[in-house]
N, C-alpha and C positions, 0 to 999 in steps of 0.2 A: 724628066726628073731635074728637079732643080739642083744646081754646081752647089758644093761646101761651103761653106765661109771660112777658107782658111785666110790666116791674115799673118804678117809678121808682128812678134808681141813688141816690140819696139815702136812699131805706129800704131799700134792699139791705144785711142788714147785712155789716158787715167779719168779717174772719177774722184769725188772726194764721200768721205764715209757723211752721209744725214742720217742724224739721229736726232730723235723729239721725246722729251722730257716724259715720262708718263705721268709724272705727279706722285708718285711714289721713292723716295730716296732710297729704297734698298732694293728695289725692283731694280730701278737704275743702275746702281752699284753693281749687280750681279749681272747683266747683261752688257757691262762694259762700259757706260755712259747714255744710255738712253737707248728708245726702242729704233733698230737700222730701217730708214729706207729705202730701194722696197725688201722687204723679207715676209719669208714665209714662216709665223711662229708657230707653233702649237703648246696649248697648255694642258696636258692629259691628269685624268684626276678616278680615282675610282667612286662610285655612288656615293652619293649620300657628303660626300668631301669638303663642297660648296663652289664647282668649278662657275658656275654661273652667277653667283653670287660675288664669287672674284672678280670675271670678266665685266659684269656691270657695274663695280665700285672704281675697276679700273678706267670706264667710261665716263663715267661724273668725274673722275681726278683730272682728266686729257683739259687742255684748253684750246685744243684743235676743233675743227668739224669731224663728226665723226660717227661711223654708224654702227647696230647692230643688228644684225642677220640671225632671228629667230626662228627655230625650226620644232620645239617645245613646250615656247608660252607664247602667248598671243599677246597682243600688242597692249592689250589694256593690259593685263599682267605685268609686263615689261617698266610700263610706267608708275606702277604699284610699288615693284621692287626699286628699279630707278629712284621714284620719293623717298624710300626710306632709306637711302643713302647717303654721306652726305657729300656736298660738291653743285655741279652748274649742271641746269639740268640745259640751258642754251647748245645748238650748235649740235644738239645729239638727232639721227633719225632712227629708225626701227623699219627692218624689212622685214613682214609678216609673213611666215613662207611653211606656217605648221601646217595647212590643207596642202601645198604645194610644192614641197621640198624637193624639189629633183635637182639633180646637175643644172640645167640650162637657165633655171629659176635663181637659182645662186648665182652664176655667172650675169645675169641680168643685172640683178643687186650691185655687184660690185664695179659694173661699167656705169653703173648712175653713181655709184661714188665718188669714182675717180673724176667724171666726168664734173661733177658740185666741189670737187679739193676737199675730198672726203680723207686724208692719209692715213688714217687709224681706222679697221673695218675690223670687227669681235664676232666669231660664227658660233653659235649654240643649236647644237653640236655637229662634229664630223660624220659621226658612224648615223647621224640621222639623213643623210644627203643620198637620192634614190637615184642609180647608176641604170642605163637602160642592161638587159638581161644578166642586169647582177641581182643575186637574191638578197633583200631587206638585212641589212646590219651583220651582212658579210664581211670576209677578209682583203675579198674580189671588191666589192663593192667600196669597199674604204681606201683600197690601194688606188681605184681609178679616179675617186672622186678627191685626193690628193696630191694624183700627178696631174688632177686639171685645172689644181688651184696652182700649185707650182708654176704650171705654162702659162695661168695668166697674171702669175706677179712676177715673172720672168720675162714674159714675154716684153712687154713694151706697148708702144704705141699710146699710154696713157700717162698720167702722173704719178709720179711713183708714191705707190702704197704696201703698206704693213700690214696683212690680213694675219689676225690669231685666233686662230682655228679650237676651239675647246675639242676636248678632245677622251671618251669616258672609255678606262680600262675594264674588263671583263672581272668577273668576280671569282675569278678561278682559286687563288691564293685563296679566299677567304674561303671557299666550297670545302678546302681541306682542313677545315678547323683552326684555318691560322690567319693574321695578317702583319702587314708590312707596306712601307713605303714603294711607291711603283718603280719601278728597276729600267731599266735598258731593253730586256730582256722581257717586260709586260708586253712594253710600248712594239717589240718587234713582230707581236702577236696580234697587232689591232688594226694589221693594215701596213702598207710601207711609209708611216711615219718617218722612222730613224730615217732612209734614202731622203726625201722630199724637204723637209723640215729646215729651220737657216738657224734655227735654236729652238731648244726643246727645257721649257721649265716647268718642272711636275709638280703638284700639291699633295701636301698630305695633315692631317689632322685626326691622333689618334682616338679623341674624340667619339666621333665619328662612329668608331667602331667598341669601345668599351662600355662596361654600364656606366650605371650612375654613380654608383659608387665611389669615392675620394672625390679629391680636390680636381677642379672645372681650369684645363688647359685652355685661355683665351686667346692661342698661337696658330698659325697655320705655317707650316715649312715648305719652304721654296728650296727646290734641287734645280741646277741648271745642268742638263742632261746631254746636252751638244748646245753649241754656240759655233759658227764661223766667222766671227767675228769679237771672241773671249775667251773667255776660259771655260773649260769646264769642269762638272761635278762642282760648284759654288754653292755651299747652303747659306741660307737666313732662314730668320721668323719674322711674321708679320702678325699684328693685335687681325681679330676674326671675330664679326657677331653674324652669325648668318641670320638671325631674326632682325636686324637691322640691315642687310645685303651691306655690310659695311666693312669693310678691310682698312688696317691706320697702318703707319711706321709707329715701330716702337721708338722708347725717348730715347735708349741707347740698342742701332742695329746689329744686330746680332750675324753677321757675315764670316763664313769661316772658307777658307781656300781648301782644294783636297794635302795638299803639301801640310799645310799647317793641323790638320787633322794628323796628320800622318805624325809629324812631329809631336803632339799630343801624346799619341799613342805609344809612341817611341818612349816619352818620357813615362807614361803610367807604368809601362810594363818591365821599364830600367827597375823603377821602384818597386813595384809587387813583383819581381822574377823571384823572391823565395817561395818555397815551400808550404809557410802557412799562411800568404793572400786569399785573402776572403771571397766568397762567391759574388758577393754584390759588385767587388772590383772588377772580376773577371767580366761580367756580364756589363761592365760601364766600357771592357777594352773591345768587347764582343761586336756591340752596338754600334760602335762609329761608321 
């Protein structure tokens, strides 16, 4: 049995934080100053949301080397979506892994990344990755195929890399006739996400789920769900055309901290605490 690694934290030496632009300014913003790394991110999103559509706009934005690990469109698809985005399509690869999706096929992919100074690696999706005797888009299955992306952006021995894991929430909320932005509380049901995870930024797009009806929300919300390295619960919005796979910074970023929410709130409810505050009010103090 191999001895612990205990060490004194005094000769532990330091490191300094790397962080790489992703080309989004309010991605940025919200994750502290750029993506850390190595880290393990995930970006969970319920059907239909546009998690893939993000993660690939977020690939044309990088001016890194940089790959994406497909496990639901194939590689012409990939360049399809890719073209209609806008940004470089230089410096991007695509690891075709939808006949092939297992644990050892994924880990394969991202040792030729590392191995090419690949730092930014995009997985579409997690709950598609096939664990041996864990059964297909399990709890089991998600939990192991997480802690063995963790061990090996932890682990070492390569160059450090950023792997962002997509990541699709169960349709449970919406089965009961309701929906809502993905919670803490989805995510602790899709696998051990929350443990593994170095930052967790969720999407939502009510969109998505309403008719046709009224005016056409061209926003998508970013929640920062855990960070060890920021802050968290951070919302923005970001411009979304999923028929163009394109996500923009709006002209003015709409970023709000949970403190400054809070204080918001503080201040509505100083104001409407009579008696005759309107239902619309209440349901604007409801919502935050």
């Amino acid at each position: 049995m191999p001895e612990p690694n205990i060490r004194a934290v005094a000769k532990i030496p330091k490191r300094d934080v790397i962080r790489v632009p992703s080309g989004f300014t309010t991605l940025d913003a919200m994750l502290g100053g750029g993506i850390v790394l190595p880290s393990l991110g995930v970006i969970p999103a319920r059907p239909n949301v546009g998690k893939t559509r993000f993660g690939l706009s977020l690939l044309r934005q990088l001016q890194c080397p940089r790959m994406f690990i497909s496990m639901e469109e194939n590689a012409e698809d990939v360049r399809e979506m890719l073209e209609a985005a806008e940004g470089s399509l230089t410096k991007i690869m695509v690891a075709d892994l939808v006949t092939t999706c297992d644990i050892d096929s994924v880990l394969e992919s991202l040792d030729f990344a590392a191995k090419w100074h690949m730092p930014i690696v995009v997985l579409d999706h997690l709950q598609c990755i096939e664990v041996p005797r864990c059964r297909p888009f399990s709890y089991e299955a998600a939990s192991m195929a997480i802690r063995a992306l963790q061990k090996w952006v932890k682990g070492g021995g390569h160059e450090p890399v950023c792997l962002i894991a997509l990541a699709q929430i169960g349709r449970g909320v919406m089965d009961k006739g309701a929906y809502r932005e993905p919670m803490m509380e989805d995510i602790k049901g899709s696998g051990e996400i929350e443990q593994a995870a170095d930052w967790i930024v969720s999407l939502w797009r009510e969109e998505a789920f309403k008719d046709d009806s009224g005016p056409v929300d061209t926003r998508i919300k970013l929640t920062v769900l855990k960070n060890r390295r920021g802050l968290r619960f951070v919302r923005g919005y970001m411009g979304f055309d999923g028929a163009q796979s394109r996500v923009w910074d709006l002209p003015e970023p709409e970023i709000t901290s949970l403190q400054a929410r809070r204080e918001a709130r503080a201040e509505r409810q100083a104001e409407d605490s009579s008696p005759g505050a309107s239902e619309a009010t209440q349901w604007l103090n409801d919502a935050d």
